[in-house]
Structures are given as structure tokens and as C-alpha cells.
CHARMM-style PDB file with segment names, atoms N, HN, CA, C and O in Angstrom:
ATOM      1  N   UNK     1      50.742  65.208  -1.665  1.00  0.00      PROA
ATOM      2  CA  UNK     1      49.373  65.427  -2.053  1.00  0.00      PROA
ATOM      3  C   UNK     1      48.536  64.309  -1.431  1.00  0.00      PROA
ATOM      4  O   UNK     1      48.963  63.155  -1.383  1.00  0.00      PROA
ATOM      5  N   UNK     2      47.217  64.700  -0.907  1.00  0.00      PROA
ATOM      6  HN  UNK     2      46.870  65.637  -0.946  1.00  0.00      PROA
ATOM      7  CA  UNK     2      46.804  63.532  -0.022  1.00  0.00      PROA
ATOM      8  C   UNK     2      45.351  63.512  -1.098  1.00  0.00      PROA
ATOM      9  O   UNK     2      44.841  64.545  -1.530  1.00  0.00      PROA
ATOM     10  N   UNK     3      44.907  62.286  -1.364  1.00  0.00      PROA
ATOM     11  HN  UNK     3      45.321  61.446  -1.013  1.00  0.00      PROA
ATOM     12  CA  UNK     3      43.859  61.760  -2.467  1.00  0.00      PROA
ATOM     13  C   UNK     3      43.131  61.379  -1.652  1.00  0.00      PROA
ATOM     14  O   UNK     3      43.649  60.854  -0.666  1.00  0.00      PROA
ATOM     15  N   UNK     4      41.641  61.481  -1.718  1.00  0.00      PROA
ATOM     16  HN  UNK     4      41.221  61.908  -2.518  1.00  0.00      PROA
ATOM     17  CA  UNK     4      40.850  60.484  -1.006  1.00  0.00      PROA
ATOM     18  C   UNK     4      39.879  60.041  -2.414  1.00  0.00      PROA
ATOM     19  O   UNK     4      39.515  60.711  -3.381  1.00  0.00      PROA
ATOM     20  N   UNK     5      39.639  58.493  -2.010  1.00  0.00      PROA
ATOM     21  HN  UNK     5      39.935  57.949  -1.225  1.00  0.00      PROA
ATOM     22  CA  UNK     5      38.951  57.808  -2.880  1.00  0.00      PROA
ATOM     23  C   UNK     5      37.328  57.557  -2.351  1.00  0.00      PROA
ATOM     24  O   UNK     5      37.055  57.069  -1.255  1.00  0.00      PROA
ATOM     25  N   UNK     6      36.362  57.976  -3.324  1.00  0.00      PROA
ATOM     26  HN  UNK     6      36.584  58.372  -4.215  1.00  0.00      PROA
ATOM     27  CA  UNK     6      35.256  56.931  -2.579  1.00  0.00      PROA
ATOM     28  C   UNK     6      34.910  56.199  -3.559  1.00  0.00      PROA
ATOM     29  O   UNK     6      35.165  56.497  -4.726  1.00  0.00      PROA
ATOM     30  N   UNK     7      34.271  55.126  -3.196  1.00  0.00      PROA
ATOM     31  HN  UNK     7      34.064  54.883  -2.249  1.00  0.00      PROA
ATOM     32  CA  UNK     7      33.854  53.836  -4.234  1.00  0.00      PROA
ATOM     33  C   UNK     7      33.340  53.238  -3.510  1.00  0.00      PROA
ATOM     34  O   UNK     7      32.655  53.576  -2.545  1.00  0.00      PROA
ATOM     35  N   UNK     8      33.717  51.886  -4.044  1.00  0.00      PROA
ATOM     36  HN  UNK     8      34.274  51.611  -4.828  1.00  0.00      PROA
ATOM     37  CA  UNK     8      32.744  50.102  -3.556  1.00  0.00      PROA
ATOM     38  C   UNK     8      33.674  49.664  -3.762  1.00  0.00      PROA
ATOM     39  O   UNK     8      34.688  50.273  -4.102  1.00  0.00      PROA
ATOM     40  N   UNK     9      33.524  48.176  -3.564  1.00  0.00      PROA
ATOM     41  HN  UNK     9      32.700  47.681  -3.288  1.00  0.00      PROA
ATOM     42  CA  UNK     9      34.383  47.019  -3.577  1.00  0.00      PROA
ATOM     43  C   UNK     9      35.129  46.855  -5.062  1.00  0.00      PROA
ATOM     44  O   UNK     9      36.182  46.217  -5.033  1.00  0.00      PROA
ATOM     45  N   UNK    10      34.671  47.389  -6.416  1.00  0.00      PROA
ATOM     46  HN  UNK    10      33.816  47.907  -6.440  1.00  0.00      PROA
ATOM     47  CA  UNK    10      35.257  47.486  -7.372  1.00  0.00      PROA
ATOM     48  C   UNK    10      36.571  48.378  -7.072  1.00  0.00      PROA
ATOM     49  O   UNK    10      37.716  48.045  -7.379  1.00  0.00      PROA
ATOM     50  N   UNK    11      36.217  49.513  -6.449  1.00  0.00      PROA
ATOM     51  HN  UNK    11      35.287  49.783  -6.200  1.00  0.00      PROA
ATOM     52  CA  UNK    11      37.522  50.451  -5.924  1.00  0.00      PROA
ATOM     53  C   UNK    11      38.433  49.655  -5.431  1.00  0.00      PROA
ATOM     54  O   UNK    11      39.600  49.521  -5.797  1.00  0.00      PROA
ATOM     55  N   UNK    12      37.666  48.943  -4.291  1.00  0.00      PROA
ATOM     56  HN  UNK    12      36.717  49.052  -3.993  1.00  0.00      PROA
ATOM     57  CA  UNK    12      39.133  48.571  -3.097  1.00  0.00      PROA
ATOM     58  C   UNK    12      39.710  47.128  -4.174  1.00  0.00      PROA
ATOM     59  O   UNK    12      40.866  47.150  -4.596  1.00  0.00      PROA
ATOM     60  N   UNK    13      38.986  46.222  -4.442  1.00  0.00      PROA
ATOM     61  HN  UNK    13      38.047  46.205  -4.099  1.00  0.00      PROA
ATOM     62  CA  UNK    13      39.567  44.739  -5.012  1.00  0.00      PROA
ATOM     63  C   UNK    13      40.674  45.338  -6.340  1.00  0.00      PROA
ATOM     64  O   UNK    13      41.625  44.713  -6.810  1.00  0.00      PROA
ATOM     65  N   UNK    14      40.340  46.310  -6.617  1.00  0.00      PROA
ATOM     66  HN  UNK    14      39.567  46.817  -6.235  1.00  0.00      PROA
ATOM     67  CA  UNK    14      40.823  46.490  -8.190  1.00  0.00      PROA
ATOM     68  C   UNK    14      42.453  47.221  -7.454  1.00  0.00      PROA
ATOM     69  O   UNK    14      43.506  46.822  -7.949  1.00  0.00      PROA
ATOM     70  N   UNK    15      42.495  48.115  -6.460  1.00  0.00      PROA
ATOM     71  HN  UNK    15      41.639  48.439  -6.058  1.00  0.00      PROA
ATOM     72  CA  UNK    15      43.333  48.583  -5.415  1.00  0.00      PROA
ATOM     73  C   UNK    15      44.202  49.904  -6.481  1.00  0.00      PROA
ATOM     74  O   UNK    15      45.352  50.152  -6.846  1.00  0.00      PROA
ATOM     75  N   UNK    16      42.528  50.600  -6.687  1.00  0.00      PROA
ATOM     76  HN  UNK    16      41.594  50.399  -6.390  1.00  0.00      PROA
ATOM     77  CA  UNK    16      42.560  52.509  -7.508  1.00  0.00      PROA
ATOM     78  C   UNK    16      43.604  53.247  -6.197  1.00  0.00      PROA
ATOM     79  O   UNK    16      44.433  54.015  -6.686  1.00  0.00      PROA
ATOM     80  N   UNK    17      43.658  53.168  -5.144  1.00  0.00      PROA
ATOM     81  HN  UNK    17      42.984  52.545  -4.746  1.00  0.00      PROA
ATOM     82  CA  UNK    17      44.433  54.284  -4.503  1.00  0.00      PROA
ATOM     83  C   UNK    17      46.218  53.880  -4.863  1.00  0.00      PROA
ATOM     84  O   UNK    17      46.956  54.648  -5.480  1.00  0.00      PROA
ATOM     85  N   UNK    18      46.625  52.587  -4.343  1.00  0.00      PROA
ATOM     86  HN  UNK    18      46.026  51.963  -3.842  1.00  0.00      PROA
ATOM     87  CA  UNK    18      47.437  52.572  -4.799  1.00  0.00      PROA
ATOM     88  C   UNK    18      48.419  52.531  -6.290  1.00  0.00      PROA
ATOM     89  O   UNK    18      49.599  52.878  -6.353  1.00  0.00      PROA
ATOM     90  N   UNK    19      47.451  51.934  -7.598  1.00  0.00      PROA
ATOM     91  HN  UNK    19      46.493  51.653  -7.546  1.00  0.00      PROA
ATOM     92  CA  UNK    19      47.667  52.284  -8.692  1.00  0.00      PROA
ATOM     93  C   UNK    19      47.892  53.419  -9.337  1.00  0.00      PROA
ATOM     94  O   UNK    19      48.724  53.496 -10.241  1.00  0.00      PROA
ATOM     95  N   UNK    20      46.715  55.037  -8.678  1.00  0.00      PROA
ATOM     96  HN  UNK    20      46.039  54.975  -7.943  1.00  0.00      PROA
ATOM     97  CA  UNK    20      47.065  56.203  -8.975  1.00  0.00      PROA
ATOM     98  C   UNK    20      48.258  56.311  -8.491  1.00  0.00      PROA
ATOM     99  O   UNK    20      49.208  56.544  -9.238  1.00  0.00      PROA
ATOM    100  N   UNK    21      48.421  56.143  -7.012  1.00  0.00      PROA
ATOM    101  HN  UNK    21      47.649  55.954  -6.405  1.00  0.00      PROA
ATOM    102  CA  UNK    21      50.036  56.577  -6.731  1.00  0.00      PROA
ATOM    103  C   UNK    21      51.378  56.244  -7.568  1.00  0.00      PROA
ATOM    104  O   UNK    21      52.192  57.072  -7.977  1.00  0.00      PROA
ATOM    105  N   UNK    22      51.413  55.055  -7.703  1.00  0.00      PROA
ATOM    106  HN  UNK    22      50.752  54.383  -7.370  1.00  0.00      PROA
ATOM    107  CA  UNK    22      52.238  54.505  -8.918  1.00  0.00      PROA
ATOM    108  C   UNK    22      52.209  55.510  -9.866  1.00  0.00      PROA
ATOM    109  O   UNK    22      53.277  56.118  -9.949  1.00  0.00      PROA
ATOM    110  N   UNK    23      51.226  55.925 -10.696  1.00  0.00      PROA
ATOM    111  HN  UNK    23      50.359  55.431 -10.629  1.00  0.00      PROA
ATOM    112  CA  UNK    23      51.204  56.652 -11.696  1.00  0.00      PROA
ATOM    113  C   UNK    23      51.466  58.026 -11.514  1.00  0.00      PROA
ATOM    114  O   UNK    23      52.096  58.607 -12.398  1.00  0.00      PROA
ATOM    115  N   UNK    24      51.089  58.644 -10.515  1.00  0.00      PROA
ATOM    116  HN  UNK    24      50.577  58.172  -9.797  1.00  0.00      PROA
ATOM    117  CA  UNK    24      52.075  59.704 -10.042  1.00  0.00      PROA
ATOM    118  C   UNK    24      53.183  59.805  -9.862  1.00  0.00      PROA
ATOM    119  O   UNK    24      53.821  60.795 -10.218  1.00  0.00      PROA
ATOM    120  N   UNK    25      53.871  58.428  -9.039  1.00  0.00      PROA
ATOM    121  HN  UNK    25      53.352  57.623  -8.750  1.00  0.00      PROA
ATOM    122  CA  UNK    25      55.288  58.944  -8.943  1.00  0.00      PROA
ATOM    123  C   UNK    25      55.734  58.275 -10.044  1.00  0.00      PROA
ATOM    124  O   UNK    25      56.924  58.584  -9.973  1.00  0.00      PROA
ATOM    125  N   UNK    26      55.626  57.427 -11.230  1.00  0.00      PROA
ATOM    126  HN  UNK    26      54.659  57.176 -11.288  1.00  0.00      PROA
ATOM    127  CA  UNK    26      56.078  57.391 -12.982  1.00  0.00      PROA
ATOM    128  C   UNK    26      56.027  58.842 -13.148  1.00  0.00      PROA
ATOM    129  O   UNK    26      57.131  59.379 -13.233  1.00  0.00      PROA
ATOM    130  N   UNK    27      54.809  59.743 -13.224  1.00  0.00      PROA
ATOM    131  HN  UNK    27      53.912  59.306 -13.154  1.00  0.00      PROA
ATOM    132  CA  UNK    27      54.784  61.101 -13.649  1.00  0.00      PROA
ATOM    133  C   UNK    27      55.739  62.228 -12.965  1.00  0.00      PROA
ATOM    134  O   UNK    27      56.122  63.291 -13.453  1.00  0.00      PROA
ATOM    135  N   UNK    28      55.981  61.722 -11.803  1.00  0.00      PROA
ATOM    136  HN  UNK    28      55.670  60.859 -11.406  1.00  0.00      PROA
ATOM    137  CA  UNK    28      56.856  62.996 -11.342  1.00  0.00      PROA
ATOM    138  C   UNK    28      56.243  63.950 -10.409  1.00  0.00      PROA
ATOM    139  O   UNK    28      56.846  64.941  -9.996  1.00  0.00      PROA
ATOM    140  N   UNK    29      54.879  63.605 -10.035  1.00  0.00      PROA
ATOM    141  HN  UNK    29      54.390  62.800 -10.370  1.00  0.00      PROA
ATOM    142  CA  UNK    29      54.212  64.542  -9.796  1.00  0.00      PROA
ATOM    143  C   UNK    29      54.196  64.531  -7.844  1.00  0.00      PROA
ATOM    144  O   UNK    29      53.324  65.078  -7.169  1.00  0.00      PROA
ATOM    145  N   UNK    30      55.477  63.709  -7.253  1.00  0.00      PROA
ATOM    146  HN  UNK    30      56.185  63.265  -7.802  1.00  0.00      PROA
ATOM    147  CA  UNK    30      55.317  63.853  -6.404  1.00  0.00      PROA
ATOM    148  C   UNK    30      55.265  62.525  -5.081  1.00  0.00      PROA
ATOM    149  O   UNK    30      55.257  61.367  -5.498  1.00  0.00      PROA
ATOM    150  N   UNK    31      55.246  62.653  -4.213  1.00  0.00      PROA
ATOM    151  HN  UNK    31      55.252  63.593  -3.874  1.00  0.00      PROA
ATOM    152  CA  UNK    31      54.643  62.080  -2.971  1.00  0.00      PROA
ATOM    153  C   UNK    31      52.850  62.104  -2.782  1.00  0.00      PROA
ATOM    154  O   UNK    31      52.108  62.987  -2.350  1.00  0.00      PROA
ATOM    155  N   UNK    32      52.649  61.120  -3.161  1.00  0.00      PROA
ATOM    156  HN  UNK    32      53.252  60.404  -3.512  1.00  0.00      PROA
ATOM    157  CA  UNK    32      50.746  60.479  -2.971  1.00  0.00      PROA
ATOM    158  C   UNK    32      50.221  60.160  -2.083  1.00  0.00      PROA
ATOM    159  O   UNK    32      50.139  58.937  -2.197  1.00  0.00      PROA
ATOM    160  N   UNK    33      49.682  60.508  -1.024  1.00  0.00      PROA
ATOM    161  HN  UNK    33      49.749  61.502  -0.932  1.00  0.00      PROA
ATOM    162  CA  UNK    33      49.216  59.754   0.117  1.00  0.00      PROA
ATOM    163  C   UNK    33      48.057  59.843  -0.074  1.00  0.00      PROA
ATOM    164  O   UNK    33      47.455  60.900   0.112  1.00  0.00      PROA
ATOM    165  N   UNK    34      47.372  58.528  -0.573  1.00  0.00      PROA
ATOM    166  HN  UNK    34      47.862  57.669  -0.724  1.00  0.00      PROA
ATOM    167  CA  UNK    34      46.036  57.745  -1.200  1.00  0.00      PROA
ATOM    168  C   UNK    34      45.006  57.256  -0.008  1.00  0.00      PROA
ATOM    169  O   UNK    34      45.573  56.394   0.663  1.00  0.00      PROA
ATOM    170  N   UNK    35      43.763  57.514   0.437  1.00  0.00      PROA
ATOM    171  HN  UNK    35      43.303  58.214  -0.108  1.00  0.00      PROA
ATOM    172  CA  UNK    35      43.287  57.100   1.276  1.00  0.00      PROA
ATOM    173  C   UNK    35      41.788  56.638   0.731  1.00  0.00      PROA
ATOM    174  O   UNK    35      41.079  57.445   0.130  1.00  0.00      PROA
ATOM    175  N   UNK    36      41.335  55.188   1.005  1.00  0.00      PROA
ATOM    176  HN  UNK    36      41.911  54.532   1.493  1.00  0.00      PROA
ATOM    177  CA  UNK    36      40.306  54.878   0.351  1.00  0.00      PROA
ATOM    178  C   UNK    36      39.150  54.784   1.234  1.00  0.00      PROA
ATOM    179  O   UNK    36      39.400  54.345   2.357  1.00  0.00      PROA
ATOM    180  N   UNK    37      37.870  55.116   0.968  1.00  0.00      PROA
ATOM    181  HN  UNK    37      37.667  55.473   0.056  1.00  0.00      PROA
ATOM    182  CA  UNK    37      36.431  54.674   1.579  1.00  0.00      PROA
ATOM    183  C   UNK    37      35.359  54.149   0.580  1.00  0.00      PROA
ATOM    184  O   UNK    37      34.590  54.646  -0.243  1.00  0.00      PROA
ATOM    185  N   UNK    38      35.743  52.632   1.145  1.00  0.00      PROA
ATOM    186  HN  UNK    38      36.368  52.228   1.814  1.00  0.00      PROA
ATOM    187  CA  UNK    38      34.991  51.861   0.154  1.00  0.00      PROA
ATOM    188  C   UNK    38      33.992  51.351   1.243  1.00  0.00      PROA
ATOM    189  O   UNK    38      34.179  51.379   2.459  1.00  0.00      PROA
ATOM    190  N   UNK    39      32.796  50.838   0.519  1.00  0.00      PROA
ATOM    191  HN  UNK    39      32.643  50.815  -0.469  1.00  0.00      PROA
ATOM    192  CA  UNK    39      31.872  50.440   1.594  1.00  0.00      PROA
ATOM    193  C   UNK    39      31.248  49.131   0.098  1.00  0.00      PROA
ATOM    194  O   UNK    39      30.941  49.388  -1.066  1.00  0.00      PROA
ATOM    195  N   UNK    40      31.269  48.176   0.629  1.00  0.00      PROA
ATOM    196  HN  UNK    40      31.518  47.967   1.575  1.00  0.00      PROA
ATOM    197  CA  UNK    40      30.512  47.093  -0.508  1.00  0.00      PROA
ATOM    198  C   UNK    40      29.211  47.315  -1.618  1.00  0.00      PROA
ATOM    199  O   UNK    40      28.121  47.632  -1.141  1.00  0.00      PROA
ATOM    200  N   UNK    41      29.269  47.241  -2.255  1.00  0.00      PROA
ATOM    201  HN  UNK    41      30.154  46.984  -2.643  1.00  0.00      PROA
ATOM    202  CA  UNK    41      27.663  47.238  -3.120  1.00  0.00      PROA
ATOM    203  C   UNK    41      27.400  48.302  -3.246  1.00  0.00      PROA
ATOM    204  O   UNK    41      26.517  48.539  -4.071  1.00  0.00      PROA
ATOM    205  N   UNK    42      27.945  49.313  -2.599  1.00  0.00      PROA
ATOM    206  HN  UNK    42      28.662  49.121  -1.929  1.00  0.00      PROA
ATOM    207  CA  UNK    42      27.607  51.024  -2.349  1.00  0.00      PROA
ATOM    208  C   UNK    42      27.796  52.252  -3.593  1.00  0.00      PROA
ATOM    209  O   UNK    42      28.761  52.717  -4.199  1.00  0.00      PROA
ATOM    210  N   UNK    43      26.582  52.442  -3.597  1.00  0.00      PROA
ATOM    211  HN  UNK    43      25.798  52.064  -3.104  1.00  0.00      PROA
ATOM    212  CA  UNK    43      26.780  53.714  -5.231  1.00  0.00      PROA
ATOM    213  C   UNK    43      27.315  54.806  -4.560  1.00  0.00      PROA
ATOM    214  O   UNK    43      27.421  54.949  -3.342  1.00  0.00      PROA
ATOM    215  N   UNK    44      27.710  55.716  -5.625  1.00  0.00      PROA
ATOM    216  HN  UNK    44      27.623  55.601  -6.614  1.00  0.00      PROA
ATOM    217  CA  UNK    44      28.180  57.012  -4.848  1.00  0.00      PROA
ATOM    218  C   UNK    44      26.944  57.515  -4.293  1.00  0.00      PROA
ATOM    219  O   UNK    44      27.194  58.151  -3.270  1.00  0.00      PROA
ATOM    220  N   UNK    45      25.874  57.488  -4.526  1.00  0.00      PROA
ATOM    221  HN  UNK    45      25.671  56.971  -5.358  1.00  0.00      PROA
ATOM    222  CA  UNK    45      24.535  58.502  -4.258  1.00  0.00      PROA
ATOM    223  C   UNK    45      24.945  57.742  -1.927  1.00  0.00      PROA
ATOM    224  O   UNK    45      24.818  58.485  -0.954  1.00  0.00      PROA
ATOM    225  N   UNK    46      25.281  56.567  -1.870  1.00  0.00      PROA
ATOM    226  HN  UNK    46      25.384  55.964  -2.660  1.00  0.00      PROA
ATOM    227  CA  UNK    46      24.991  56.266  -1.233  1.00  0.00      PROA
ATOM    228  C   UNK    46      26.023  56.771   0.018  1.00  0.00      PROA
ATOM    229  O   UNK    46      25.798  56.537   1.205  1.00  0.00      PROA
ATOM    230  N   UNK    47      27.147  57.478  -0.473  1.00  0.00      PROA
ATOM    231  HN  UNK    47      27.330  57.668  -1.438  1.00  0.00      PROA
ATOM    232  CA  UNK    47      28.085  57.857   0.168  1.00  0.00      PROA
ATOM    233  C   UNK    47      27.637  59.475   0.216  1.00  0.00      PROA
ATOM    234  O   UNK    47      28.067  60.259   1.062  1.00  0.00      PROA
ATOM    235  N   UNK    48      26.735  59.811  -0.800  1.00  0.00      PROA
ATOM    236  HN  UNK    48      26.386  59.174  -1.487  1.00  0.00      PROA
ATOM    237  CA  UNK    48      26.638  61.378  -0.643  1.00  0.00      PROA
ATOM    238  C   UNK    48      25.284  61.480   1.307  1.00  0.00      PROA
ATOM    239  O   UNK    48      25.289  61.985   2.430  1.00  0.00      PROA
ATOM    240  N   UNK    49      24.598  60.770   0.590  1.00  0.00      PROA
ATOM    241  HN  UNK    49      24.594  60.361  -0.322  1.00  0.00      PROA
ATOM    242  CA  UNK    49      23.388  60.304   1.715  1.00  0.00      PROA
ATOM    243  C   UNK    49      23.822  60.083   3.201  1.00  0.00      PROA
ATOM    244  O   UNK    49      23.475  60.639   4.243  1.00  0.00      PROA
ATOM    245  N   UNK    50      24.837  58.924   2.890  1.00  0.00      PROA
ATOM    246  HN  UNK    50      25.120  58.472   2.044  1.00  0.00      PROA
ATOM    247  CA  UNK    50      25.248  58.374   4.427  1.00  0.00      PROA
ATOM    248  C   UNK    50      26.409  59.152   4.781  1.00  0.00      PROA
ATOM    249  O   UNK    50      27.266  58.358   5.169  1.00  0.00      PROA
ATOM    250  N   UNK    51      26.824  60.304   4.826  1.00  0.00      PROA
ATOM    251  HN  UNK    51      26.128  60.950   4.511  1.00  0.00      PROA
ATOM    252  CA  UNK    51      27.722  61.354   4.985  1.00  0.00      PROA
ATOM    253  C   UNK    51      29.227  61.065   6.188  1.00  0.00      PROA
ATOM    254  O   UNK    51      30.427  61.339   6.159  1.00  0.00      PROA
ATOM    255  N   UNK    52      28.227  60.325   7.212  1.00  0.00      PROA
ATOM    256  HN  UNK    52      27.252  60.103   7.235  1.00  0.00      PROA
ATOM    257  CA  UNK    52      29.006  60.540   7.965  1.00  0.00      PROA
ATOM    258  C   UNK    52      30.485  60.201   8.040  1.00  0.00      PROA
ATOM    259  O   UNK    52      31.379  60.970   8.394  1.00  0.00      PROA
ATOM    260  N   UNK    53      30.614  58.899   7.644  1.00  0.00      PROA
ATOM    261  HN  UNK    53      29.888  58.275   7.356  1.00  0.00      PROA
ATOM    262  CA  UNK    53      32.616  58.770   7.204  1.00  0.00      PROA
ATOM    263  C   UNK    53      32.884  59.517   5.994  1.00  0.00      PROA
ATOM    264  O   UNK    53      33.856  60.196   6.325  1.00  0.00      PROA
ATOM    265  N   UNK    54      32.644  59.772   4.929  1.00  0.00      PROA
ATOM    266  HN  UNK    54      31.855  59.221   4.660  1.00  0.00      PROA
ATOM    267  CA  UNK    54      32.736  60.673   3.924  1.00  0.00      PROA
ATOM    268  C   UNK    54      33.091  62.518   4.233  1.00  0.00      PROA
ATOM    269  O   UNK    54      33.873  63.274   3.656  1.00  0.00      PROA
ATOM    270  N   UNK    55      32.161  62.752   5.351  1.00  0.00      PROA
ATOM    271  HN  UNK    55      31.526  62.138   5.820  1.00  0.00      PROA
ATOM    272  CA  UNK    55      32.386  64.052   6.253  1.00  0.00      PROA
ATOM    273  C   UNK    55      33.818  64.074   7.343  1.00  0.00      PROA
ATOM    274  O   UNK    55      34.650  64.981   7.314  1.00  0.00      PROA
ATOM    275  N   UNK    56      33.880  62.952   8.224  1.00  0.00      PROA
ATOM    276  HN  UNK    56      33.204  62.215   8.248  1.00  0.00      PROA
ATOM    277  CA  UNK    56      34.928  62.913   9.214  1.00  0.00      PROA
ATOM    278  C   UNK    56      36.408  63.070   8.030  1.00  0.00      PROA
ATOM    279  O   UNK    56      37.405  63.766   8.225  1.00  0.00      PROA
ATOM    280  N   UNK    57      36.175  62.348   7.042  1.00  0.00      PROA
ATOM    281  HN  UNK    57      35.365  61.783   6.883  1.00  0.00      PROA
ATOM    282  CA  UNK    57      37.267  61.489   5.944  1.00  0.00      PROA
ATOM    283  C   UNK    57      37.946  63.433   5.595  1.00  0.00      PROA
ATOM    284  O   UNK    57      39.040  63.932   5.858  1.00  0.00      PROA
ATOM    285  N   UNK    58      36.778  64.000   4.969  1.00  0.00      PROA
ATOM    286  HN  UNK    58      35.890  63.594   4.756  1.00  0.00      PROA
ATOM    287  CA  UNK    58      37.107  65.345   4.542  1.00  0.00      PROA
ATOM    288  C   UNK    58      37.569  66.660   5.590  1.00  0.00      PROA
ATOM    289  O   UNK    58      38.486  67.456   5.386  1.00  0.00      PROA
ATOM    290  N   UNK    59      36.796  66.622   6.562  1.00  0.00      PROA
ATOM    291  HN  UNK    59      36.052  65.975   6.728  1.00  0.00      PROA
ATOM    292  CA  UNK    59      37.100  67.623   8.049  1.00  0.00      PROA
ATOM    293  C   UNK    59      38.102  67.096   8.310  1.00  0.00      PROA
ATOM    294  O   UNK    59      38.969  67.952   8.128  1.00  0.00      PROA
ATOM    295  N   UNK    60      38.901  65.501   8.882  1.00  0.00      PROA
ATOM    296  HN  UNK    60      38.197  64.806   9.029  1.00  0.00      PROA
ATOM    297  CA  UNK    60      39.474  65.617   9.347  1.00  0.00      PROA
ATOM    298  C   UNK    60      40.941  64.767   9.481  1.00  0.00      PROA
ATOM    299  O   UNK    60      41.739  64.423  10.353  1.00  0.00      PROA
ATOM    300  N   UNK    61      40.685  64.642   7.611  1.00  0.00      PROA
ATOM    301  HN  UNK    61      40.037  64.921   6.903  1.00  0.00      PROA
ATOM    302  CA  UNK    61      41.930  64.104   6.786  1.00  0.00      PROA
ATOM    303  C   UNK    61      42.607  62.942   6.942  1.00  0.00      PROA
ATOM    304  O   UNK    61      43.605  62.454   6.412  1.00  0.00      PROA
ATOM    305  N   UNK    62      41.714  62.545   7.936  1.00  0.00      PROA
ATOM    306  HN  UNK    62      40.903  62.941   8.367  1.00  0.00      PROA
ATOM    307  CA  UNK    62      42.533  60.246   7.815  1.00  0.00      PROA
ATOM    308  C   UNK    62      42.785  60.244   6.952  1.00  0.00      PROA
ATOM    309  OT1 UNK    62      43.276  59.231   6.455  1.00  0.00      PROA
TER     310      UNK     62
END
């Protein structure tokens, strides 16, 4: 299952992609391949706006 994360620097420092995975494979639920796009200081509104890595991230599954 491939996850993509978006956030800010709370995402990446706190390190949400790899913690879910952990908790998936405790659950059973598999193989996780976690991919994060964090950008600093950045709200989500600001990732909906500035599209463009958020778009490549989704079309073309880094």
C-alpha cells in the first residue's frame, strides 16, 4: 500500500510516515510504502494552492 503524506515540518520532525508504517505492520495490515511532502511553515490550504509537487506526487506516484 503506498501512503502519501502532506504536512509541514511538524509532519516530517515528528517522522508521521514512518510511525504509520510501524503501526501497520504491528496491525498486520501489510507492506507500507510511506512517502512524505512536507514543505516548512506550510498549511494544507497552502499545498492545495501551490499544486504543483502535490499533483506530480499523485499522477505520478514518487
Amino acid at each position: 500500500m503506498r501512503i502519501l503524506f502532506v504536512g509541514n515540518s511538524h509532519s516530517y520532525f515528528n517522522d508521521m510516515p514512518a510511525t504509520f508504517a510501524r503501526l501497520c505492520a504491528a496491525a498486520g495490515a501489510g507492506e507500507v510504502v510511506p512517502t512524505l511532502l512536507a514543505y516548512s511553515g506550510r498549511p494544507l490550504g497552502w499545498h492545495l494552492e501551490e499544486n504543483f509537487s502535490l499533483r506530480d506526487n499523485l499522477l505520478y506516484g514518487r
